[in-house]
C-alpha positions as CSV (number, residue, x, y, z in Angstrom):
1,X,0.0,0.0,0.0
2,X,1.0,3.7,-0.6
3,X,2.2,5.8,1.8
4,X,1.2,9.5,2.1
5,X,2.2,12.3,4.2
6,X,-1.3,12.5,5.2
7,X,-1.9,9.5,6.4
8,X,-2.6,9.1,9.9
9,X,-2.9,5.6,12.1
10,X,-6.8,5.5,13.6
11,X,-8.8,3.2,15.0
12,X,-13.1,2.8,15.0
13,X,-14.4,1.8,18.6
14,X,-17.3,-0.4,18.4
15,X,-19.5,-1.2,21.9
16,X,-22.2,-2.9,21.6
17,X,-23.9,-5.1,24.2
18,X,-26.0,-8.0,22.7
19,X,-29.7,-9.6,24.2
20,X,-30.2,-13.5,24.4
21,X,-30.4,-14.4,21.1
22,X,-30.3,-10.9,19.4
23,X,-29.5,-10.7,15.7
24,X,-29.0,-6.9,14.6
25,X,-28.4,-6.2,10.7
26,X,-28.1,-2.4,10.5
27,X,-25.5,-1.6,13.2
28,X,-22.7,0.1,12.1
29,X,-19.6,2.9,12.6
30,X,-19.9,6.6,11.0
31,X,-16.6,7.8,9.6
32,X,-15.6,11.2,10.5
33,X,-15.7,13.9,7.8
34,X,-12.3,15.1,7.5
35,X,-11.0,12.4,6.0
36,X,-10.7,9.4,4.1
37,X,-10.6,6.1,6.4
38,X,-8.7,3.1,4.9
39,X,-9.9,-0.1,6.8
40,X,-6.9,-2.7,6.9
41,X,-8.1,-5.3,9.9
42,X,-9.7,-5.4,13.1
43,X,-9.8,-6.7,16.8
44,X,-12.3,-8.5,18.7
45,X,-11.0,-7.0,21.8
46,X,-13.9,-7.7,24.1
47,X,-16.4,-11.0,24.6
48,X,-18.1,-12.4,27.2
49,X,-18.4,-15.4,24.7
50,X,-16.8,-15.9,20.8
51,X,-20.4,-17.6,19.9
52,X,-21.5,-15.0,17.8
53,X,-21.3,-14.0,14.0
54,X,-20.6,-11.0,11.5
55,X,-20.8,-10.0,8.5
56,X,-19.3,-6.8,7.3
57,X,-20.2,-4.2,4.5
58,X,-18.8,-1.2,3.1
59,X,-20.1,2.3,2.0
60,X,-21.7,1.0,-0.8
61,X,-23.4,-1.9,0.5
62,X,-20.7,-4.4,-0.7
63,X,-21.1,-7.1,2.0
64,X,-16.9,-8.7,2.8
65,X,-18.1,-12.0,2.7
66,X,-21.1,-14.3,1.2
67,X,-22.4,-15.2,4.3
68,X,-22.2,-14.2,8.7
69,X,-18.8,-15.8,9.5
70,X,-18.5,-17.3,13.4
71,X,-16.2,-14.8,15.3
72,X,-13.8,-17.7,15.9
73,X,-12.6,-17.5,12.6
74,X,-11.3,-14.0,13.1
75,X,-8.0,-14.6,14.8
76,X,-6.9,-10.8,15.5
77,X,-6.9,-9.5,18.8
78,X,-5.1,-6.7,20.8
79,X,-2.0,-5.2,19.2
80,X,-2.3,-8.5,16.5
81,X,-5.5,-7.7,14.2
82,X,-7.0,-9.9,11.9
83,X,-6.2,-8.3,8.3
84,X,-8.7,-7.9,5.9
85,X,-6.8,-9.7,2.3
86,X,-6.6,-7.7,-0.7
87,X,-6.3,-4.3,-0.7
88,X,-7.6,-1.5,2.1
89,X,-11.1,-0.9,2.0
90,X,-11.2,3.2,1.7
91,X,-14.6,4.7,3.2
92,X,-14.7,8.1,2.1
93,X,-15.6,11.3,4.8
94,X,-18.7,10.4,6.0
95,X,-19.3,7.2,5.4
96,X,-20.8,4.3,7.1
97,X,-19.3,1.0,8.2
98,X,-22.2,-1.5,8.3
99,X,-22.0,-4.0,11.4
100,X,-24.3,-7.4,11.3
101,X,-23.5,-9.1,14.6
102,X,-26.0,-12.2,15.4
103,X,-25.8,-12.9,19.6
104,X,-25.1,-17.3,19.1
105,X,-24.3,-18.1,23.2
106,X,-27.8,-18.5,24.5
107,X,-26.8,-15.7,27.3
108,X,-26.4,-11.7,27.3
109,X,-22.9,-11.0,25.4
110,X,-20.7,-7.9,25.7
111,X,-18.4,-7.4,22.4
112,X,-16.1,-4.4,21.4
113,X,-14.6,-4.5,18.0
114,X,-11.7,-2.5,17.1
115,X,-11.4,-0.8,13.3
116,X,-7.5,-0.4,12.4
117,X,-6.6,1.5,9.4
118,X,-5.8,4.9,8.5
119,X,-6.6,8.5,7.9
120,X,-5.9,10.1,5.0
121,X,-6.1,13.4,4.3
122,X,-5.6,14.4,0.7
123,X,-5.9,18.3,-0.2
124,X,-8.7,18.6,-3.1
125,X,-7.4,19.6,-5.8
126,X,-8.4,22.6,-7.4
127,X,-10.7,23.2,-10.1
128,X,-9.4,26.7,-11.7
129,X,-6.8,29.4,-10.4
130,X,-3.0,29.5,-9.9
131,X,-3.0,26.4,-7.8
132,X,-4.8,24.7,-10.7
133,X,-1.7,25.3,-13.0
134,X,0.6,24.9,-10.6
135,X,-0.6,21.3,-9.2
136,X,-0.9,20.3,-13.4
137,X,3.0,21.3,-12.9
138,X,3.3,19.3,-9.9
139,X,5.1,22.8,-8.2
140,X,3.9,24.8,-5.5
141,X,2.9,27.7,-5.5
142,X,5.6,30.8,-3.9
C-alpha cells in the first residue's frame, strides 16, 4: 500500500452489548468527515463469549463476505489484528461501516470491535486558479 504524508494511524471503537439471542443487521460505525478512512483489519477486543457472527459491509453496501462468518474464525486480537486480504477498504468522509453481529451463546454478550486502518487526508485539488496550474505542474505555488 501507498504511503502518504497524510496519512494518519486510527482506529473505529465499536460497543455494543447483545440480548439472548439478538440478531442486529443495521449496526454500524460513521466515519468522521475530514477524512478518508482506509480499513486494513480489526480486533475482537472484548467477549463475554466468541459464539456469535458477523458480517461486514462497506459504503456502498458491498457485504466482505457471502455469508455471517463465526467470530472464531477471526484470529486478530489486541496489538495482532485480523487483516482484511486484498487491498484496504477506503470509506470516504462520511461514510458508514455497516456491522451485522447475530448474539449465538444463549446468554447476554458484551463485544467491542476494534477498526484499524488509516486516515488520509488528501488536499482537493483545485478546479481553476493558480493552484490549478501549478498542481498540473506538480510545483507549488511561492
Amino acid at each position: 500500500m501507498d504511503r502518504y504524508a497524510g496519512d494518519t494511524s486510527f482506529d473505529y471503537v465499536f460497543d455494543i452489548v447483545l440480548a439472548t439471542g439478538a440478531s442486529l443487521s443495521n449496526e454500524g460505525i460513521r466515519t468522521e468527515t475530514d477524512s478518508d478512512f482506509l480499513l486494513l483489519g480489526f480486533s475482537i477486543n472484548v467477549f463475554t463469549s466468541d459464539l456469535f457472527t458477523l458480517l461486514f459491509r462497506d459504503s456502498n453496501g458491498n457485504y466482505f463476505s457471502s455469508k455471517p462468518v463465526l467470530a472464531q474464525n477471526y484470529m486478530g486480537q489486541g496489538s495482532a489484528p485480523y487483516i482484511f486480504p486484498g487491498l484496504p477498504r477506503i470509506f470516504p468522509p462520511g461514510s458508514s461501516l455497516g456491522i451485522g453481529i447475530e448474539n449465538l451463546s444463549g446468554a447476554e454478550n458484551t463485544v467491542q470491535l476494534l477498526f484499524r486502518g488509516k486516515k488520509r487526508f488528501v488536499q482537493p485539488k483545485p478546479i481553476c486558479g493558480p493552484d490549478a496550474l501549478t498542481n498540473r505542474l506538480l510545483m507549488r505555488a511561492s
